[in-house]
ZAGUTI-32865 format. One record per residue (C-alpha): residue in three letters; x, y negated, z negated. Coordinates in steps of 0.5 Angstrom, whole numbers, plus 500, padded with zeros to 3 digits. Each point is the difference from the previous one (the first is absolute). Example, Ala and Ser with C-alpha at 12.3 -4.5 7.8 and 13.67 -1.06 7.14 Angstrom:
ZAGUTI-32865
Ala525509484Ser502493502
//
This chain:
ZAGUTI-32865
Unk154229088Unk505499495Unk507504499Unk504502494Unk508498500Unk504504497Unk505498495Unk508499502Unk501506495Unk495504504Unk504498506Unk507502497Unk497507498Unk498501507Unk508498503Unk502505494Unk495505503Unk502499508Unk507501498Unk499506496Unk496503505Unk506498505Unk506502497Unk496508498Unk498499507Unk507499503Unk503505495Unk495506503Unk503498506Unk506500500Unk501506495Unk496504506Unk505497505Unk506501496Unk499505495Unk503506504Unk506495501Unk501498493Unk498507497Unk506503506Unk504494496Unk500502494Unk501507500Unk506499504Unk503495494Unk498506495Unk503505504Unk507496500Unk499500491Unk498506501Unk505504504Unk505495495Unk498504494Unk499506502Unk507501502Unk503497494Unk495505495Unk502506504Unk508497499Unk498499493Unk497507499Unk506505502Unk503497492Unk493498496Unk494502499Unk493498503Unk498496494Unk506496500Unk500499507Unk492498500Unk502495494Unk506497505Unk496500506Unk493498497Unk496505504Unk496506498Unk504507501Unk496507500Unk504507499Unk496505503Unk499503505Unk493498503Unk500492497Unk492499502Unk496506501Unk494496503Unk504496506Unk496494501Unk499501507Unk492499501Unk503492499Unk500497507Unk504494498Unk504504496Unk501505506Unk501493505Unk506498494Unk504506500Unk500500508Unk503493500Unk505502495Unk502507502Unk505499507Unk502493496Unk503504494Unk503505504Unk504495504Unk502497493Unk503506497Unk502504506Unk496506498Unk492501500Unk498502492Unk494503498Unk495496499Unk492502496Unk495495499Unk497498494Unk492496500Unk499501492Unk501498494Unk504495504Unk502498507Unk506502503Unk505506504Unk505505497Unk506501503Unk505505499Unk507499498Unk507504502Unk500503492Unk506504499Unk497504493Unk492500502Unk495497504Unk499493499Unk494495502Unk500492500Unk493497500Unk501493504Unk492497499Unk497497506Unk495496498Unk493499505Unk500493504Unk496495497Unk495495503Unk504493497Unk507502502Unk505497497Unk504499506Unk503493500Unk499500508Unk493502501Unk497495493Unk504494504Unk497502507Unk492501496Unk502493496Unk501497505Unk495502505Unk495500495Unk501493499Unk499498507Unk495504500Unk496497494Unk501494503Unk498501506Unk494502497Unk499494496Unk500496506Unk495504504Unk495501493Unk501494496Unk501495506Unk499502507Unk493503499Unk497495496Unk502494505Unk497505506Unk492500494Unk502493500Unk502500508Unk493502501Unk496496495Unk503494503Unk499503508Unk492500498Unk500493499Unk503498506Unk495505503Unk495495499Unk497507494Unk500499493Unk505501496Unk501505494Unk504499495Unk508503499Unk502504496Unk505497495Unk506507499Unk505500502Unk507495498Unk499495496Unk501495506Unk495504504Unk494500495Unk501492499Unk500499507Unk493505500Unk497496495Unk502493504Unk496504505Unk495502496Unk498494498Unk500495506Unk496506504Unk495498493Unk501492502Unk498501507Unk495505500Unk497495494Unk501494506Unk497504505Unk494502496Unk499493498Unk501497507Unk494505503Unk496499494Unk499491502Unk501503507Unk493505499Unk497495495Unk501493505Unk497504505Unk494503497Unk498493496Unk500497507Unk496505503Unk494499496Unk499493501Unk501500508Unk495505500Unk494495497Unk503496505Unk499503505Unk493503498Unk499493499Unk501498507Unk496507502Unk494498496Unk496497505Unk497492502Unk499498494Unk507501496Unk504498506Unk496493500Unk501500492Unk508500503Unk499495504Unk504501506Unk498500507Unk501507503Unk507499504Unk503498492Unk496506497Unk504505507Unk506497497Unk499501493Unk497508501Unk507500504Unk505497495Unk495506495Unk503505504Unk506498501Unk501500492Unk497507499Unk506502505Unk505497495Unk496504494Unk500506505Unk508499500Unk501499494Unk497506497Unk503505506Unk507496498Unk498502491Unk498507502Unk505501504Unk505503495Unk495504498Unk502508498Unk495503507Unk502507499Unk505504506Unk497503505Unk502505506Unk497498507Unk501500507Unk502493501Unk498500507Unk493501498Unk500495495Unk502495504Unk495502506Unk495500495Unk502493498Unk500498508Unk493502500Unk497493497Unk504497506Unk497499507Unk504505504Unk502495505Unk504496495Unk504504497Unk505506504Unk502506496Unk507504500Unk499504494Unk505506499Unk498506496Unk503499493Unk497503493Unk502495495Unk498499492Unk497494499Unk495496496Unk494499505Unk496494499Unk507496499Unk503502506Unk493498504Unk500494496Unk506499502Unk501501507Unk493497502Unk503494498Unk506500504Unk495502506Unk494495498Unk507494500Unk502503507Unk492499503Unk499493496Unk508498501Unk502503506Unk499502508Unk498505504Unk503505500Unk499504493Unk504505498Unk499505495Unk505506500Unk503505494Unk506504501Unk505505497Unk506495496Unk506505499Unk499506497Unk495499494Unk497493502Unk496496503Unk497494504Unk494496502Unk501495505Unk495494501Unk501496507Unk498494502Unk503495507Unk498494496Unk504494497Unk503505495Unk504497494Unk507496501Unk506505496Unk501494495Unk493501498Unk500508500Unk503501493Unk495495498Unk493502503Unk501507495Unk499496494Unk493499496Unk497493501Unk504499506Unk496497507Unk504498506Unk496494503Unk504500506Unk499508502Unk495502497Unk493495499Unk494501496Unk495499496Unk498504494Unk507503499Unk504499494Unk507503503Unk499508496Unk499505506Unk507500501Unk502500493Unk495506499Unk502504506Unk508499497Unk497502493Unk497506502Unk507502505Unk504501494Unk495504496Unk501504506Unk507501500Unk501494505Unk500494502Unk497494505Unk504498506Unk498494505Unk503500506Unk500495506Unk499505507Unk500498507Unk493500503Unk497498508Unk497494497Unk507498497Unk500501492Unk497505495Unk500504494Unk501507497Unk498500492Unk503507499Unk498504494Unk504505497Unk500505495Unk502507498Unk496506501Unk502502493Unk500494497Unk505499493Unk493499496Unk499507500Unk507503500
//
């Protein structure tokens, strides 16, 4: 499955877009937390300039006139009795302002002046001044807070928040984020699972380092398509000529006195047949043993129970706890009878075949036997394919795949294959322990 990149344009666009939406977003913030504040902050300022100015004007009024002392002092002056005869107070901001304003402006000026408010056509309180001929209002104009304060304090505060905040976000979105699709991807590999591909977003350095990604999963899945092919192929090309040899051997007096051989030669021949049908057997079991068997959720102590059931009872003891796991059925029996059919050919008597809980989400299929065991420098060594340890494990018609198919088969399971060295009444012994994971990755 392929991916689109993005461009290094679309990427900046993206920044751009984080810090926006950051910087709007702290500016909420802080204009909700300190709006009150700033609101009390600036009226306090107003208050001071305008109790200034009040005081001046009423001064200024005992010797001119209410339009040469508006002109003086720029605000607006109304001779008349009732200034706005449609006071603003349905305006709950406004009504708010006149409270924050009100005990200021009384403190300022010593006396409490009378005080109406004004919602249209413009935004503001009509104050009352000490005139000595006729009523005197002065409009002082309250404008309504806005959302993008200009308030120097709180855009530093939003400006710089809002940059940690974008890239904060930048990190997690544009590198945290696909380094952990990448994280999971390269997890299913060494699971055993096949991979799929990563998605190329993200930072320029990110998506080259999917890409890398991408392109070495192609090479090793191309690898192991190959390599099961010559295995499968090789393997199917010698099962039909051993077939006719053995149907040759099976064919009665007269074919076997064509072959010319006594019949000790002919038992040796019929038994090298065999031994080589074996071989093929691996060879195709180690082929297939990738292959993408669906999941299935079993009783994992049924299954081996069954599986036992092909044993003599007498060979082989059972100590299975009841775990339910997911599992690829026919590969896990594969895999377990070839631990146990090793422990039988290789081993001594007695044979365990236990299953217990490992930890909180996994576990374990312990195969037992008191034999020679395996030497520990050899242990490591015996898990890998076409891997036969003559001093330890001697036979014929094996080409050293049980092993590797079990560990192939742990992985796919979220596990892994371990021997072990274990005491024993008769000396020596060895546990070939299967570990998996009831939820295996290749289905999260």
């Amino acid at each position: 499955m392929a991916f689109p990149t993005l461009g290094r344009g679309s990427l900046s666009w993206r920044l751009i877009g984080f810090f926006l939406l950051s910087w709007l977003g702290s500016l909420l913030v802080f204009r909700t937390a300190l709006g009150s504040k700033l609101e009390q902050n600036q009226i306090e300022q107003s208050t001071n300039i305008l109790a200034h100015n009040i005081s001046l004007s009423e001064l200024a009024l005992e010797r001119y006139p209410p339009a040469a002392v508006s002109t003086l002092n720029g605000y607006r002056l109304l001779v008349a009795h009732d200034p706005n005869p449609e006071p603003g107070n349905g305006d709950s901001t406004l009504v708010r302002q006149l409270a924050l304003l009100e005990p200021l402006l009384c403190n300022r000026l010593g006396h409490c002046p009378e005080l109406q408010l004004q919602r249209h056509p413009e935004r503001g309180i009509w104050i009352r001044l000490i005139s000595p001929l006729e009523p005197v209002w002065l409009f002082f104009p309250l404008p309504s807070p806005r959302f993008l304060s200009t308030d120097p304090l709180l855009l530093s505060l939003s400006l710089i928040t809002g940059s940690v905040m974008a890239g904060g976000l930048f990190l997690v979105l544009e590198v945290r984020r696909p380094m952990r699709r990448l994280e999971k991807a390269m997890a299913q590999i060494r699971s055993g699972t096949d991979g799929q591909p990563a998605p190329a977003s993200g930072a320029q350095e990110v998506r080259q380092l999917s890409e890398h990604f991408n392109a070495m999963l192609a090479r090793l899945q191309a690898s192991e398509r190959e390599r099961q092919t010559m295995l499968a192929g090789i393997a199917h090309d010698l099962n039909s000529p051993l077939t006719r040899l053995k149907l040759r051997l099976q064919g009665g007096p007269e074919a076997q006195s064509t072959l010319c051989l006594d019949r000790q030669a002919q038992g040796k021949l019929a038994a090298d047949l065999d031994a080589l049908g074996r071989i093929t057997q691996q060879f195709l079991l180690y082929a297939g043993s990738g292959s993408r068997e669906a999941f299935v959720a079993v009783p994992l102590h049924s299954l081996l129970q069954e599986l036992s059931g092909r044993y003599d009872e007498r060979q082989l003891e059972l100590e299975l706890a009841e775990v339910e796991a997911s599992v690829q059925p026919i590969a896990m029996a594969r895999a377990i009878s070839n631990l146990v059919d090793n422990a039988l050919e290789y081993g001594a008597a007695p044979r365990h075949l236990r299953l217990r809980q490992e930890g909180s989400s996994g576990y374990a299929i312990e195969v037992i036997d008191a034999g020679p065991g395996i030497p520990e420098q050899a242990m490591a060594r015996a898990l890998e394919p076409f891997q036969r340890l003559d001093r330890a494990r001697r036979g014929e018609g094996h080409c050293g795949l049980g092993l590797a198919i079990a560990e192939r088969t742990a992985q796919a399971h979220g596990g892994r294959m371990v021997l072990e060295t274990v005491p024993t009444a008769q000396g020596g012994g060895l546990c070939a322990r299967f570990i998996g994971q009831c939820q295996p990755a290749a289905l999260s």
